[in-house]
N, C-alpha and C positions, 0 to 999 in steps of 0.2 A: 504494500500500500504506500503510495506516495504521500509527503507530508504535507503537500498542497490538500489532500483530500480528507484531513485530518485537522478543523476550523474548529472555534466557540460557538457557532450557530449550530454542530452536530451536539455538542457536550452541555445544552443548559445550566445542569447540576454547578460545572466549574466555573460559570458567572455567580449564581447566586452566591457560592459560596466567597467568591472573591469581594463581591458584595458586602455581603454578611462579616468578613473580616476589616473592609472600609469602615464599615457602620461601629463598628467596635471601636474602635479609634478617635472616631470622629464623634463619638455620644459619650465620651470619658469624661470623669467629671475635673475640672480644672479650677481649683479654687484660686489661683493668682490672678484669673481672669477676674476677677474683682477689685485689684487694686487697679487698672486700669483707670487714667484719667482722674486719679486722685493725687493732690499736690503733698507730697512725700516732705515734712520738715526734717532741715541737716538734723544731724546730731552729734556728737564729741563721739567723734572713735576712743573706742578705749583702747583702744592699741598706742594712743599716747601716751596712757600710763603706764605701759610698760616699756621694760629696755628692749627685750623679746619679742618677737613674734609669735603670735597666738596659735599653739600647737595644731588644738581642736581643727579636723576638717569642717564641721557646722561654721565655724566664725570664718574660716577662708571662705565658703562661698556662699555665707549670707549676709550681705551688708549691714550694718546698724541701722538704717534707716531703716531695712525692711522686719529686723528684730521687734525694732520702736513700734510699727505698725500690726507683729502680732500680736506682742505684749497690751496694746491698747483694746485691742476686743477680748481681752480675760477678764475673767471677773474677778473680786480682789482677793478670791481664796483661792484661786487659781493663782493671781499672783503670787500669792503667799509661797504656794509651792513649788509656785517657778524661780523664785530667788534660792531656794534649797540648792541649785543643780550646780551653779559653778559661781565663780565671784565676777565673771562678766555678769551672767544676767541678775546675779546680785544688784551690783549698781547699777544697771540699765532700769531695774523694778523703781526703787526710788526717785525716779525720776519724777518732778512734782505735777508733771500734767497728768500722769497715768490717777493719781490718786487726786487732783483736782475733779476729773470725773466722775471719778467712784463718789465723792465727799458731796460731790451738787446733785448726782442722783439719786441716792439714800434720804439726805435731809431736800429733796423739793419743795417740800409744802412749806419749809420754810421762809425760800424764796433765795433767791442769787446773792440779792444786797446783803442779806443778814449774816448769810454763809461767809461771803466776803469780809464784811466786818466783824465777824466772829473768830475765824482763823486770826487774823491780822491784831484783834485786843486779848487774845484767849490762848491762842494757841502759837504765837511767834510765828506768824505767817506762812508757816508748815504746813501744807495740806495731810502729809504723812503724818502729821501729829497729832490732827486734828482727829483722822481717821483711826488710830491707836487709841486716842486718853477719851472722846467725847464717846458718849453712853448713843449706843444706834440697839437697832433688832435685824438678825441675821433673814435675810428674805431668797436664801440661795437651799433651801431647806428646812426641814420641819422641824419643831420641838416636842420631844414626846416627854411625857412624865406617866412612868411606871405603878400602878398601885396594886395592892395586893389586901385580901381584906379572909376571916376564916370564917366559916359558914356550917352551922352545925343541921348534919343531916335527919332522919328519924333512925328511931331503934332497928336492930337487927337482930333477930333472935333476941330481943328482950335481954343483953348482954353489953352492947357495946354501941358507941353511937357514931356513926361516922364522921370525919370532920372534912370538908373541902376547901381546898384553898382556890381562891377566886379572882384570878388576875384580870386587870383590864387598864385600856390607855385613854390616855388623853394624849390628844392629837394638833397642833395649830399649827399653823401656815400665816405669813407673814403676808402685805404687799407695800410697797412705800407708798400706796395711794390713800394708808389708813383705812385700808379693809383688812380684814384678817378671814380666815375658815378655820371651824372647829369641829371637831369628831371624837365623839367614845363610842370604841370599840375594841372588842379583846382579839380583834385582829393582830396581826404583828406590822411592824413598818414597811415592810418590803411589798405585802398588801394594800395596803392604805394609801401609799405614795401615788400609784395608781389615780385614786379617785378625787385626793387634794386640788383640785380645781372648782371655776364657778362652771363650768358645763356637767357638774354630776349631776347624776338624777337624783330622784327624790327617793329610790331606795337604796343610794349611798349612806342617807343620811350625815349629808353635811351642811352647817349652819356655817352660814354668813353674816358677820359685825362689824361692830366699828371699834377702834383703838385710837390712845394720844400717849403719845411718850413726852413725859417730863426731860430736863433737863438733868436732875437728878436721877434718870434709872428706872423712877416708878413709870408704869403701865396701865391707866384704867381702859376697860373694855365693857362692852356691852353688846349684846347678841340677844334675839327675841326666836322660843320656841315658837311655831306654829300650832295650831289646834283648836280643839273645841275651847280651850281657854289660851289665852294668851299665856306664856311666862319669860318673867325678863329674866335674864340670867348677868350678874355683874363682877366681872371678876378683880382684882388689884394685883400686880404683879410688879416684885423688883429684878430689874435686869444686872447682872454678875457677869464675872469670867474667872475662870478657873488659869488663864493665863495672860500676859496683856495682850489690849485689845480681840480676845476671844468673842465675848458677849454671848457667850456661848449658855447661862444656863438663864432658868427662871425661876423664882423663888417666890411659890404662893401662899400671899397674903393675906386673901379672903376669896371665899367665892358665896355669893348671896343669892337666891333667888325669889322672886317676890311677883307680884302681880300688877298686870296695867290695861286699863279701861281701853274698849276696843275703839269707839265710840272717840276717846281722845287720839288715839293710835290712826284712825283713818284720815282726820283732821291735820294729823303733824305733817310737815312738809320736810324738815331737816332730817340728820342720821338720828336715829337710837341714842347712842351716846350724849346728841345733845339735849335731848329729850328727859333724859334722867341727870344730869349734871347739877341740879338745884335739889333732886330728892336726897333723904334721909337715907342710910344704911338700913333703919327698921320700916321706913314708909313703903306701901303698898297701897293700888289705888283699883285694886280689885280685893272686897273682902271675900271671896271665895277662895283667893291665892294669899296666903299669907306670907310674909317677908322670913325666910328660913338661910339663917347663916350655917354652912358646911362647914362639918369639921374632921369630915373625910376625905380620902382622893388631894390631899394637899401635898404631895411630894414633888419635889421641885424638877420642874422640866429641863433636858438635855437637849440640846443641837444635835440632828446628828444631818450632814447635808446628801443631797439627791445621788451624791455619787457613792455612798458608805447606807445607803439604806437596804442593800441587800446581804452586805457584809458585816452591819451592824451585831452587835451582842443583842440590842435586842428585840430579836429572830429567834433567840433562843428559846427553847419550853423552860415552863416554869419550874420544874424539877430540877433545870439547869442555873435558873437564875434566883438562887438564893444569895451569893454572892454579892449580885450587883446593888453597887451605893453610890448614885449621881455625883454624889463630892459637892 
């Protein structure tokens, strides 16, 4: 057979496939094609603070600028763990606009000017400082607080009486818009994390509030059950850390729940929160819900973030977690 008589019009199959290996190539996903047409600020090579050259093949063939440019879309616990890796991206992380960002997206509602003149009389015009020493709430992950309670069963053969231990979580979710979502459930985290959003449905069972953080730490919030009766539920919380700039835990200080006329409830036009900001700790303004301060379920809540929720401890069964002590 001669090679003339032997074309790609007889062989279909070897187009499509030659095809099929084009389309591969050409539909790969390129994520540098996003810096395209963005105006890249210089930066201080750090190769001027050394006498050497930078061993690392990563720093040969990635410029500082475009370092500066990933390092800007991490978030700041990302940063945190990206200055772990080497003493370039150490000082690269420091750099004040990375944490200028971070510091006017966390506190927004405060506003630009405030922030500005709050770093500047407060904090030595550190943005890094501001973000380490000023009291925020982690909004890159949930805070669980563990509770365990013993629950005695009935008789058994008239002999012994069972006892059960009864774990269950409390669950909250941050936003810096001063919304928050809350959940109990004796699910574990790695479950849960799942449905922490405002698109759950209603048999998630997760409520939606409001919250204001002090200056000093404290947290009031407010969240309204739905049902055949209204119940408000109000909780106090102080924010901690267990290392600085953590903010890592929360330490509860009351949780109260009490009743509110529905009648005034359809009339309000503000949040929740502002709606009960002038009540009483014992005031209730339905007498069929009377105002009940808890003094259970108060163990103080952990961070744990979106990326350790499945690796978390606790995931663990309760037979396992005797152990565990938030600190």
């Amino acid at each position: 057979m001669a090679s003339s008589d032997v074309s790609s019009e007889n062989w279909p199959e070897f187009n499509s496939l030659d095809r099929l290996r084009s389309m591969r190539y050409i539909a790969a996903d390129r994520p540098w094609l996003t810096l395209y047409g963005i105006r890249v600020q210089p930066v201080a090579p750090f190769s001027s603070l050394r006498s050497k050259p930078d061993p690392a093949l990563i720093h040969q063939c990635l410029p500082d600028e475009l370092l500066f440019e990933i390092f800007a879309r991490m978030s700041p616990y990302t940063l945190g763990r990206a200055a772990c890796v080497c003493r370039k991206w150490k000082y690269t992380v420091r750099n004040p606009t990375l944490w200028r960002n971070a510091c006017l997206k966390t506190w927004q509602r405060v506003g630009m000017e405030a922030n500005y003149r709050m770093v500047q009389s407060l904090y030595d015009s550190s943005w890094r400082k501001m973000w380490m020493q000023r009291p925020r709430i982690q909004n890159e992950g949930l805070y669980v607080s563990r509770n365990t309670y013993i629950h005695t069963g009935m008789a058994e053969w008239q002999f012994t009486k069972t006892v059960n231990v009864v774990c269950y979580y409390r669950y909250l979710r941050f936003f810096p818009s001063g919304k928050f979502l809350y959940k109990i459930s004796p699910q574990k985290i790695k479950d849960v994390v799942k449905c922490m959003h405002f698109r759950a449905s209603k048999g998630d069972c997760v409520f939606k509030g409001d919250y204001i953080l002090s200056e000093d730490g404290q947290i009031e919030m407010a969240l309204l059950y739905p049902g055949h009766r209204y119940t408000l539920v109000r909780m106090r919380l102080r924010l901690r850390s267990t290392t600085p700039g953590a903010n890592n835990r929360l330490d509860v200080l009351k949780i109260l729940t009490t009743g509110v006329n529905a009648t005034e409830l359809r009339n309000w036009k503000g949040s929740v929160l502002e709606l009960v900001e002038s009540w009483e700790e014992d005031e209730t303004h339905d007498p069929e819900v009377p105002a009940v301060s808890h003094s259970r379920g108060l163990t103080p809540f952990v961070f744990v973030s979106f990326d350790e929720a499945d690796t978390s401890v606790l995931n663990l069964p309760v037979e396992k977690m005797d152990y565990f002590v938030p600190g």
